[in-house]
C-alpha distance (Angstrom), angle and dihedral (degrees) to the residues before:
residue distance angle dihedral
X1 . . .
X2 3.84 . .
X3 3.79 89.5 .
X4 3.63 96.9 54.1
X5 4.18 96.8 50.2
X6 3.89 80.2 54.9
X7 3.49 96.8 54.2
X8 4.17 89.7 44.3
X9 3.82 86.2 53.2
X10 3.74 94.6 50.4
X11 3.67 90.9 49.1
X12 3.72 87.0 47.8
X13 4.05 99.9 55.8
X14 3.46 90.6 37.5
X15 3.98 87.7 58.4
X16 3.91 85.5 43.5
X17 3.68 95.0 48.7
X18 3.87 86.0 51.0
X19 3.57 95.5 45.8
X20 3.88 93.4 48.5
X21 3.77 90.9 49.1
X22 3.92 84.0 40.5
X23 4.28 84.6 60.5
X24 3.75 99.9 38.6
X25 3.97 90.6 58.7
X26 3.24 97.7 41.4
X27 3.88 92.5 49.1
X28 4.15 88.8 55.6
X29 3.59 84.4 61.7
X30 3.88 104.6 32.4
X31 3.70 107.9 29.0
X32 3.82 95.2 153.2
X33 3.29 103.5 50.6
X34 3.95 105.6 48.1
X35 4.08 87.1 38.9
X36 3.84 93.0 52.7
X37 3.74 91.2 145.5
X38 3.97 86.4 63.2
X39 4.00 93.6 110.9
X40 3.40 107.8 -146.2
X41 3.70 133.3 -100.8
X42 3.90 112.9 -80.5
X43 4.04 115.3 -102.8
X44 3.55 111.3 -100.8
X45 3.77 92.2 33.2
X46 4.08 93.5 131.4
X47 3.69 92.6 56.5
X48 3.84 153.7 -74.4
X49 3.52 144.9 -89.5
X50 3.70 135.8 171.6
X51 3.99 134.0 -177.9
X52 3.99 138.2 163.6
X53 4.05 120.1 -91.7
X54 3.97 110.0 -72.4
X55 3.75 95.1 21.9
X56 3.71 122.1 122.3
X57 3.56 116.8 -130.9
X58 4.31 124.3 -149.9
X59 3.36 104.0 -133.3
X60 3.83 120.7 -159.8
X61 3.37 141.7 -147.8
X62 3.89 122.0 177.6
X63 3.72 127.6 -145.4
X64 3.57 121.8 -21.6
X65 3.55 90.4 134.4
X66 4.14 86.2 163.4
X67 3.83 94.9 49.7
X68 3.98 109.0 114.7
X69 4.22 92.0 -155.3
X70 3.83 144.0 1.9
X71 3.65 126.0 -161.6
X72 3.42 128.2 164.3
X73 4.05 129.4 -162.8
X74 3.80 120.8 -146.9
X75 3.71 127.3 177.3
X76 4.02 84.6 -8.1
X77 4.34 85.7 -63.5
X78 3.82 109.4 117.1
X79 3.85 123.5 -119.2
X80 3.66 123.0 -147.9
X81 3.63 117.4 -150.8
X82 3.87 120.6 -156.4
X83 4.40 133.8 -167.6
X84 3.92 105.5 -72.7
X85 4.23 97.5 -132.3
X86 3.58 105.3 158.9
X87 3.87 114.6 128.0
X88 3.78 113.9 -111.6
X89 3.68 84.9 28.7
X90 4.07 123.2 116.1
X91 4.03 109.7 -119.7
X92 3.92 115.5 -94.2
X93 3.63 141.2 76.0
X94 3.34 148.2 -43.5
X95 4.00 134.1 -157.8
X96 4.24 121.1 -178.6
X97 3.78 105.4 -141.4
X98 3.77 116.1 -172.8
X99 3.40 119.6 -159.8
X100 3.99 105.4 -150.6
X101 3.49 130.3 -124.6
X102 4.13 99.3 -104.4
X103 4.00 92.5 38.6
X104 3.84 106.9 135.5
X105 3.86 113.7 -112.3
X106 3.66 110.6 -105.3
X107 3.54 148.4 85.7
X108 3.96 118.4 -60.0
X109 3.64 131.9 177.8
X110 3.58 119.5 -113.9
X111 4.18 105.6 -152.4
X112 3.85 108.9 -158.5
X113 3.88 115.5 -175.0
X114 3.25 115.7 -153.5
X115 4.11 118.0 -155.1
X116 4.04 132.8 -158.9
X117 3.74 104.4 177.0
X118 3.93 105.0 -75.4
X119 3.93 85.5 -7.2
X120 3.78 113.3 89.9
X121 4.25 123.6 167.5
X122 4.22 121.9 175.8
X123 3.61 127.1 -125.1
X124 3.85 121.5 -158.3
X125 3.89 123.3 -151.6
X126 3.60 126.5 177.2
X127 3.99 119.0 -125.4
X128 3.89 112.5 -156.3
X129 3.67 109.5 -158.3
X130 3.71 116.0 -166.3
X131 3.89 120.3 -172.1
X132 3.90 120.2 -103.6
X133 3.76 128.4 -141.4
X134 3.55 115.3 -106.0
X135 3.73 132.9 -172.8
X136 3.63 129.3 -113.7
X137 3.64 106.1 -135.8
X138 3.62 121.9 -172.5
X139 4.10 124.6 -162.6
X140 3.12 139.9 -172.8
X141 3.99 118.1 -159.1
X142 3.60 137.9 162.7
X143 3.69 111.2 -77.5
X144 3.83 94.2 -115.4
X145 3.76 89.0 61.4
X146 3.89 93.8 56.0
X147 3.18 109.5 40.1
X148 3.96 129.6 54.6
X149 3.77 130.3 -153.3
X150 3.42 122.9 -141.1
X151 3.69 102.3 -84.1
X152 3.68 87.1 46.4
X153 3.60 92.4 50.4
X154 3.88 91.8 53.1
X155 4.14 93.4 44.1
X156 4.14 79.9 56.6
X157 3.68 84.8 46.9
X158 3.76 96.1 55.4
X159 3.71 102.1 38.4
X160 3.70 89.2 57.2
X161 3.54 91.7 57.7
X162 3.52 94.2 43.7
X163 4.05 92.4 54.8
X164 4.35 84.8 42.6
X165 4.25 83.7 58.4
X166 3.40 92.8 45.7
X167 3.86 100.9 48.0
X168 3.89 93.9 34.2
X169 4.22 96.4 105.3
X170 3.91 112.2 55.0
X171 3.72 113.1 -141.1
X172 3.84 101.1 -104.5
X173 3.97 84.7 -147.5
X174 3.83 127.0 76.3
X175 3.37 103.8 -127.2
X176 3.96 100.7 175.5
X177 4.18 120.6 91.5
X178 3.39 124.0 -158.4
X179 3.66 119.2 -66.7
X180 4.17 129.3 59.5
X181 3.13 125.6 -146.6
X182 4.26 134.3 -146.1
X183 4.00 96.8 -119.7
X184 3.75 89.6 -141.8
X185 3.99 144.4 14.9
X186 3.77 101.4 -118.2
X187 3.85 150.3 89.3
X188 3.34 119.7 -37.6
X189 4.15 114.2 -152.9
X190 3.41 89.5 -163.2
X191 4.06 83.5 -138.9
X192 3.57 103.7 137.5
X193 4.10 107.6 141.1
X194 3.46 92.8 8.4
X195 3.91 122.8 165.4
X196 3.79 99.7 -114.8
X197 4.08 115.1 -158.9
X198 3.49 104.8 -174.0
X199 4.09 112.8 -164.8
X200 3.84 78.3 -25.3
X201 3.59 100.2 -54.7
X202 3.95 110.2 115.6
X203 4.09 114.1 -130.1
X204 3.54 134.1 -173.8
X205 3.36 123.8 -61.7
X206 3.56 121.5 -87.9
X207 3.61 109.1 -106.0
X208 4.09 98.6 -166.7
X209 3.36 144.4 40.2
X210 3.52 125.4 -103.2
X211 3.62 121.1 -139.9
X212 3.96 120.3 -166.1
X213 3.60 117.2 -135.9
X214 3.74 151.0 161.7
X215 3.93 113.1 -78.9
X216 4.03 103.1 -101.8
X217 4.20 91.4 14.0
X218 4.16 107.5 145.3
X219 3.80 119.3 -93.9
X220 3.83 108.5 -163.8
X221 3.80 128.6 -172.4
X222 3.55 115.0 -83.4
X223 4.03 94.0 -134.7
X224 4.05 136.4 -9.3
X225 4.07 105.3 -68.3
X226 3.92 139.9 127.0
X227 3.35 125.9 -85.2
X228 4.19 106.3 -114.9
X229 3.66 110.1 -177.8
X230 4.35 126.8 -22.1
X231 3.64 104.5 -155.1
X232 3.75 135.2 -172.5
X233 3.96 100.3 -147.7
X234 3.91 135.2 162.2
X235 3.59 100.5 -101.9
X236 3.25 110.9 26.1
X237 4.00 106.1 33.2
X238 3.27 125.5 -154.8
X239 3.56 112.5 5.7
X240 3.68 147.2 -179.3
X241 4.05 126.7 -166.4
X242 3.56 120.5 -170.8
X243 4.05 126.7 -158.9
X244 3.73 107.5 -137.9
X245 3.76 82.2 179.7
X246 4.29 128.7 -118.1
X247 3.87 83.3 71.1
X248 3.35 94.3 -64.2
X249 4.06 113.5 145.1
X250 3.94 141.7 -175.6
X251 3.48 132.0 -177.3
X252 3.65 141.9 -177.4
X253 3.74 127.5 -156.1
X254 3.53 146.0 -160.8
X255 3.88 105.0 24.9
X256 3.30 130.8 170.4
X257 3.90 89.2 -146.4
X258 3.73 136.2 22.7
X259 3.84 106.3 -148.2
X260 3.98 91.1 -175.5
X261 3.57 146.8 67.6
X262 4.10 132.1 -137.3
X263 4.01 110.4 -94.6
X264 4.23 89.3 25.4
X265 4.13 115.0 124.6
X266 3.18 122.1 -134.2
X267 3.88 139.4 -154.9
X268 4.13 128.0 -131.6
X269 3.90 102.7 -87.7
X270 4.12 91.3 7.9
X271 4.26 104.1 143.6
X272 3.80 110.4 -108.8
X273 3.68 98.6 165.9
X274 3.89 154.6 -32.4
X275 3.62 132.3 -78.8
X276 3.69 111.1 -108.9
X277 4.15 153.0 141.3
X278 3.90 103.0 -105.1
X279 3.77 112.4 139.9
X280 3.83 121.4 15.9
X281 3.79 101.5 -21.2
X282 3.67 118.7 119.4
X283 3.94 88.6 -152.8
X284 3.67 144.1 20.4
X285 3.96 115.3 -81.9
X286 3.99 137.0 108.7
X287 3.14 135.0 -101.1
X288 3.57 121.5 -142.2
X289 3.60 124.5 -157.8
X290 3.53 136.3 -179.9
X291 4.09 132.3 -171.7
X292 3.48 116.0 -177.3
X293 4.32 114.8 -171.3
X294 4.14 85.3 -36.0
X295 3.91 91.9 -41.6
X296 3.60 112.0 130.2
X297 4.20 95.6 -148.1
X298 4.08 136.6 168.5
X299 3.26 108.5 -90.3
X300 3.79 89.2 -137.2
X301 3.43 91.3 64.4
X302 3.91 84.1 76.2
X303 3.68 90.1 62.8
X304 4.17 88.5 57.8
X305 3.64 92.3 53.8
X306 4.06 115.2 113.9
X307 3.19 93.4 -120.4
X308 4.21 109.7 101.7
X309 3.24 136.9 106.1
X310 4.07 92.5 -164.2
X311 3.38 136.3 15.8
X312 3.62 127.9 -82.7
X313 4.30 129.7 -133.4
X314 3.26 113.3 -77.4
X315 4.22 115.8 -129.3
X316 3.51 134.4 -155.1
X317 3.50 123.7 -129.2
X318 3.46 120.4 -134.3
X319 3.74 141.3 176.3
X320 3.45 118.5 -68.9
X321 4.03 114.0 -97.2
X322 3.77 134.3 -168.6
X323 3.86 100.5 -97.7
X324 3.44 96.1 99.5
X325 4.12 130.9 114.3
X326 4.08 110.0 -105.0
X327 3.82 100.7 -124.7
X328 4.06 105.3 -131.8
């Protein structure tokens, strides 16, 4: 009797000893799924960041020298991520998140995935966005350059769509190099987001910056890119708006000449055009745009970004003036 509960306890450790062995390899290989009461790690666990409506953030991602592609997703917009090779700089990645000008203040997660061939893991940062300070601007313009008719209202209708077609596949490329430049030597109004009330009707903000300029005065290209579409529309003139690629867009209104073609590249500080006072502008200045993955940011963000190897014009800002483009 004795003998046999020995032999039924050998057989049981020795099925225990399997079994344990059984769970301790498969765990090396499926941690996840026999651990399913792990919770998992907190969002923002990777790191934080925080910046003011319309500024552009430079997100980083260290190491990974093996990983194949990064791409992070913030506020449902997608965020490229491209080889960090600056000198002084530790090896990794880097991703340019703007945080647009009507963005809710708050905390968001910023989702970076992280892939390795067929391997793939996710990193979580948290975004802080804190509100800026915009103006309240109030205008008043001729009635004619407020307020569309019907035909107007369907050219606006159209171009939009046109420019939505045109800018619909990012360059999967980044096409910019280091330094920015100031597109033109003016005035800056410093009126990007700005409340407009036009006649006393409030508009849309204003989603650029207007610079005020000599009529025919040289507006270069803000960084190397492709030209994507010039246009010639009701509001905003005569236009030019260059891919720098990774969804990363300028553009440059109101000209009184065009001085390239769609599908042309173009260098940092190459001439595109001349300031002018086509489309609703009641004098000659640019306006400079800039849409980053979705983001609608200040383009003089770009000129804080740690990314020069000079320095870049200085401009003054001045008070706002009534060249600018009513918004419809």
């Amino acid at each position: 009797m004795m003998t046999a509960l020995k032999q039924t306890s050998s057989r049981f450790s020795r099925l225990d000893r399997t079994l344990i062995t059984a769970v301790v390899l498969l765990s090396s290989v499926f941690p996840v799924e026999l651990f399913s009461n792990t919770p998992p790690a907190p969002k923002g666990h990777d790191g934080q960041y925080s910046g003011k409506q319309g500024q552009v953030l430079v997100v980083k991602v260290k190491g990974e020298e093996q990983a194949t592609e990064l791409k992070g997703t913030f506020l449902s917009r997608t965020i490229p991520f491209f080889r960090e090779f600056r000198p002084g700089e530790p090896t990794g990645y880097v991703g340019l998140l703007g945080i647009d000008m009507q963005d809710e203040p708050g905390t968001y997660e910023l989702a970076v995935e992280v892939k390795q061939g067929e391997q793939a893991k996710q990193l979580s940062f948290n975004v802080l966005v804190a509100k800026e300070k915009f103006a309240v601007e109030h205008l008043k313009l001729p009635k004619e350059k407020v307020d569309l008719d019907e035909k107007s209202v369907a050219r606006w209708k159209a171009e939009q769509q046109l420019v939505q077609q045109a800018l619909a596949e990012n360059s999967r490329l980044k096409l910019w190099h280091s330094n920015f430049v100031e597109p033109v030597n003016g005035k800056r109004t410093g009126i990007f987001g700005s409340v407009r009330i036009m006649n006393g009707k409030p508009r849309n903000p204003h989603n650029g910056e207007d610079i005020g300029a000599p009529m025919g005065a040289d507006v270069a290209a803000t960084n190397d890119g492709i030209v994507r579409i010039t246009v010639d529309h009701i509001f905003s003139g005569k236009g030019v708006f260059i891919d720098h690629g990774l969804g990363f867009y300028t553009m440059y209104f109101h000209l009184s000449e065009v001085l390239v073609k769609d599908g042309d590249l173009v260098t940092a500080g190459q001439i595109i055009g001349k300031v002018g006072a086509t489309g609703r502008a009641t004098g000659p200045h640019l306006h400079w745009g800039v849409k980053l993955n979705g983001a609608r940011v200040n383009p003089y963000s770009l000129l804080d970004l740690p990314f020069k190897n000079g320095s870049t014009p200085a401009a003054t800002v001045a008070t706002p003036t009534p060249e600018a483009t009513p918004n419809p």
